[in-house]
Every structure is written in C-alpha cells, then in structure tokens.
Residue, then its C-alpha position, 0 to 999 in steps of 0.5 A: x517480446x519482454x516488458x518493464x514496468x516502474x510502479x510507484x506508489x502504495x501496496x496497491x499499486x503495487x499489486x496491481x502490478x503484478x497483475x499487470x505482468x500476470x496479463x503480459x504473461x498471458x499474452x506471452x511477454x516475458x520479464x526483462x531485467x533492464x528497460x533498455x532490453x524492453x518491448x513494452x514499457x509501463x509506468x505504474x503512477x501514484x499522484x497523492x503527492x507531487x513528487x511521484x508526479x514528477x518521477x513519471x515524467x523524468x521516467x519518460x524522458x529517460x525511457x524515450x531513448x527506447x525508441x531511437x534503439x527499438x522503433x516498435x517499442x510501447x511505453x504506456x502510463x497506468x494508474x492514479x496519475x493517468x487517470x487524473x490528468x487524461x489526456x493532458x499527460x499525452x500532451x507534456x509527454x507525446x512518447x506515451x502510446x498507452x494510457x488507461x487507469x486502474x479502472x479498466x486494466x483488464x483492457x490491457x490487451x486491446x490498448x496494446x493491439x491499438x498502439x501496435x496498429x499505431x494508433x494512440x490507445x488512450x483509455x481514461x474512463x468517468x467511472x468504474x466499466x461493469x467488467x472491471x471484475x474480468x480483472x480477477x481472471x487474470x493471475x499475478x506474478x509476484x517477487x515474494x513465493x510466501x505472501x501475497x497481496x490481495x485486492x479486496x475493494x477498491x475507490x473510497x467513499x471517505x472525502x479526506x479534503x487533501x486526497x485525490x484517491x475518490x477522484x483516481x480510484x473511484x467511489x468504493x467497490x466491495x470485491x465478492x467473499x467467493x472471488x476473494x476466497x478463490x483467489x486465496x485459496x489458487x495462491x496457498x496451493x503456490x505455496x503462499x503461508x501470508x496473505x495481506x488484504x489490501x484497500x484504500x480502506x479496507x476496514x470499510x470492506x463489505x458495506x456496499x454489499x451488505x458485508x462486515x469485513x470481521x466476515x471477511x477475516x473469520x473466512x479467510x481463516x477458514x481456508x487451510x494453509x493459510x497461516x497469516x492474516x495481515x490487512x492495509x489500510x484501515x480508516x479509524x471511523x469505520x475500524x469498530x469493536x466487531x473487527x477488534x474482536x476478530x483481530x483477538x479471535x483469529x490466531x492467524x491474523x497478526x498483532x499489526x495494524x497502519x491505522x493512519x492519524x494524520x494529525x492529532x488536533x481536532x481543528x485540523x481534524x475537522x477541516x481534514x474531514x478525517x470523521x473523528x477526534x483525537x479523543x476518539x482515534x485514541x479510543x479505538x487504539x485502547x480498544x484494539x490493545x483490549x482484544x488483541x494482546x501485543x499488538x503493534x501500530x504503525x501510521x501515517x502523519x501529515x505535517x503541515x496542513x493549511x492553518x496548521x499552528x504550533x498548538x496544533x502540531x505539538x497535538x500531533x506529537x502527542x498522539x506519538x508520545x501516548x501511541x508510541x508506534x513502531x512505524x510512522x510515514x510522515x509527509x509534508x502536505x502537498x496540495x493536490x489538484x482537484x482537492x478542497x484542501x489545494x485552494x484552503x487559505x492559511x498555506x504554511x511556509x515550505x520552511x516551517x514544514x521542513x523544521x516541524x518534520x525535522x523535530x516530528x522524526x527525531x521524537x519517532x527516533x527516540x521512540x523507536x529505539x526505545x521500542x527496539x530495545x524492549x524487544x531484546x531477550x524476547x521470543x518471536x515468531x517469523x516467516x522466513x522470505x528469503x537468504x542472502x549471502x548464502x546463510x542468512x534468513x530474513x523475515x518478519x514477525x507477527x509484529x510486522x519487524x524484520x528480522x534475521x539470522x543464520x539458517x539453511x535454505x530448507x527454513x525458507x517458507x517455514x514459520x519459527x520461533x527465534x530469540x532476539x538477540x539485538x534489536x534496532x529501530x528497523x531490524x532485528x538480529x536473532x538466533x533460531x529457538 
C-alpha cells in the first residue's frame, strides 16, 4: 500500500506532514513517488488566503481520476481548510472520504479503518480533544537527514482581525519542556546537526504553563550534538529582552529571526489588532541588534488592508528602508471568512493592491541586492544539506542565506567555514576556507 500527500501552507503545516507519513508508515504504507501509484491520497490545506483554498479543490478534481483506475483508493483533506469549512468541503468535493484537522491527527488511523469500511470518516472537532498529545508518540519522516522541524506549541491566543489561525489551530497549547526535550534528543541520535522550533507564535511558547520560551532555548542548547538553534514565527508583543538575551547568549542559535510586521502605520496597526506600534516593533529590532551581533531579519507584510491610504503605505516602506530585511513575504489582503477584517468598510481596489505591491518588491529588490553585496569577500559558516550534480554543496548560513560550492559527499551534515565569493539577492556563491 502506498501514500501521497500535497501540503500547502506554512513550516507547520509542513511538519505536520512528516508526522503524517510517519503515522502511515507505521501502519505499513509506504511513499509513493507519483499520486497516480497511490493508495491514500492526502491534501494537507492551509486557508490563511484564497488562493490555497482554491489549489485544494483543483487538487481533488485532478485526483478524483485515482478512482476510475483504483476503486479502493482514499483521498482524504487535513488541516486548516478542513477545519474551517466541515463538512461543507464534503458537499463541493464528494470525492473526499477522509477529513479530520490538525486538532485530532493521531486519529488518523481510525478514519482510515471507516472510510476502508466504507463509511465517510469525518472528524472535524470544536475544540483541541485531551489526547491531542498522543500525536508526539508518532515519529516524522522528514526530506532533510540534517534539520528537523519541531512543533513546540500550537493555536494562538493573539486575535489579528485578518487571521483565521485562533479559529483553525485553536487557542494556544504550550507542548511540555520533557516531550519537546525528548524528541530533539531521538532526532540528533538520526543525525539531526539543526533544529527549527516551530509555533504560530512560538515566541509566546510556555505562558499557559508558566514557562519562558528563553527556557526552552537555554535547554535545547543543553542537549549534546545539537549544533543550531533556529525558531518561527515570533509575535513582536510578546518577543521581550529575556529572549534577546538568550538569542546573544546561546551560541547555537542562529543570528536569524521572521519577526512578522504587517504593516508600519500605526492606524492600520490599530485596526490590525497587531498590539504594538511601528515605534515599538522598531524598538525591539534595536533591541535584538544590541544582544545578538550580525543578526538578520526577515518578515511578513500585508498590502493593502481595508482603509489602507497612500500615507499609510508609504509607512510601510519605511519599516523596510530603516530594517533593511534579507527576506520579505508579502501578501495582498485577502478577507477571510469568519475574520473582523472580511466584513471592514474601506475594501481597497484589487488594482491599487496590484500597484502598491509592485513598488513594495522593487524597493525590497534594491535592498536585497545591496545586502547581497556587503556579503562579499566575508567569512560564513554553513551547514552542508545537500549535492547536486555530483560536487556541488548547497547549505545555508547562521544568517539563514543559501549558499553553495564545490565539495565531496563526505562534507555533507558537516559545518564549515567558506568564503563568499558572489553574493545574490537570494544565493551565494563560495569556496570552502
């Protein structure tokens, strides 16, 4: 028997995935390269925008071919799309024999059981179930041998009026120091060198069971073999001085950090519900300059949000210009059902989006490939991931830049010094020191 699955959507989301396949492997699936050789098909959905949303069900319709060559075969639906529409996706998309969220994913089996019975196995629950936990039992299977993602907390307590994430992921839920401990500790004996803490709000890791998350970084640094640090997404409100200070105190945590802005007007902000002024994010990215030497930024922007002006964006583009980020995402706003924001008065035109989006990439253009140069002649330090083409190395810096150069198959999994030759808004070019 083998398995597909498609996953769309964040680190997360991804994650969840590989535990996913860890679960089917359990129950003695195996991978297939192509859906069309599939048992079980699964789309793993994110819905923070309308365009995954619409990805899913172009999915399906394509997927819905599987059935006319494999009668038995299951496609199922997962995740964040899954659990705000119920059973409504059963009604646009009857192909669908399995839907559960990302609440109950240690179900997984049962659901599968039902639909082999024949039975629609539909599992869209209200509210996190008491054994959510069982999840961490499960192992992943992950593409990377050398960094792993691990899932630290879930849901969000922040109520952003654009975002769907409280309503899909559920209120916050700080994993325990001892699962998360152990489960770092199963994957540096596989040979993991970096571990990426994941949350939707990671920063916010441990308030609900009286924690810090700097606890959580000193700890993990504990653990032996453990060479890198890295953890997304932050919420600037709560990313304090206790975790700069760790950030600057823990050599195995990298000089990265996504701290998300959104948008630098303090109206929009405000209606946002974001929690902070531009003032006050840009406080906090001084403050992390001051403990953490060299560190980089990369964020997330969202253009063009109801009542939005040309004052208000060009604030915007001036938290770019004093940042200077290596990475920004950038989104137009896209009202989502069941969000305060769906329903604002002051919707701005698709087109004034398209044009304040266009001039927002070309100023990130610019500043990138001035980043990209001050990079040039310096001395980084990269985790080798992977080779292509039989000699070339390809890993990323503390800094979080890709990087490549020429190298044996013995460099892979090793940490080394290199020197950047050609740098590039997204890539480097270097020779090993």
């Amino acid at each position: 028997m083998k398995y597909y699955i498609k996953t769309f959507g964040c680190q997360m989301n991804f994650n969840d995935s590989e535990r996913i396949k860890g679960m089917l492997q359990t129950l003695g699936y195996q991978e297939a390269k192509d859906w069309k050789e599939a048992d079980i098909i699964l789309i793993n959905t994110c819905t923070i925008r309308e365009k995954p949303d619409q990805k899913v069900f172009s999915h399906l319709g394509e997927y819905k071919k599987l059935k006319e060559q494999n009668p038995k075969a299951l496609i199922g639906v997962c995740g964040c799309l899954a659990q705000r529409m119920g059973f409504e996706l059963i009604q646009k998309s009857p192909v669908v024999d399995i839907m559960f969220s990302s609440f109950n994913m240690h179900q997984l089996p049962e659901l599968i059981q039902q639909a082999q019975a024949g039975y629609k196995a539909v599992a869209i629950l209200e509210n996190p179930p008491d054994d959510e936990d069982k999840l961490w039992d499960y192992p992943t299977v992950r593409d990377n041998p050398y960094c792993a993602y691990v899932t630290v907390m879930k849901g969000c307590d922040k109520n952003c009026t654009y975002c769907v994430v409280p309503k899909t992921r559920g209120r916050q839920r700080s994993r325990s120091i001892e699962s998360i401990l152990k489960e770092v500790r199963d994957l540096v004996s596989d040979g993991v060198k970096e571990v990426h803490l994941l949350g939707q709000n990671v920063t916010a890791w441990g308030k609900d069971i009286g924690k810090h998350f700097s606890e959580l970084l000193y700890r993990v640094a504990e653990i032996d073999k453990v060479e890198r640090i890295r953890f997304t997404t932050g919420h600037p409100k709560d990313l304090d001085e206790g975790i700069a200070k760790a950030m600057g105190e823990v050599g195995k945590v990298c000089e990265h950090i996504h701290l998300p802005f959104q948008a630098g007007s303090d109206r929009i902000l405000k209606l946002m519900d974001r929690g902070y002024t531009k003032e006050e994010y840009l406080e906090k990215i001084s403050m992390l300059k001051e403990y953490v030497k060299g560190i980089t930024f990369s964020t997330d922007v969202i253009v063009g949000f109801p009542t939005e002006t040309e004052e208000d964006f060009e604030e915007t583009l001036d938290v770019l210009k004093k940042v200077r980020f290596e990475q920004v995402f950038s989104f137009k706003f896209s009202p989502r059902p069941d969000t305060p924001a769906y329903s604002m008065e002051g919707q701005v035109p698709d087109q004034v989006k398209t044009q304040r989006m266009s001039r927002l990439l070309q100023l990130q253009k610019e500043i990138m490939g001035e980043v990209a140069k001050s990079y040039e002649g310096t001395l980084q330090e990269v985790l080798i991931e992977s080779i292509e083409h039989g000699n070339k190395l390809i890993g990323r810096t503390r800094s979080n830049r890709w990087a490549s150069m020429e190298g044996g198959v013995e460099m892979l999994g090793k940490v080394v010094k290199v020197k950047v030759i050609r740098s590039y808004p997204f890539n480097m070019e270097c020779e090993l020191v």
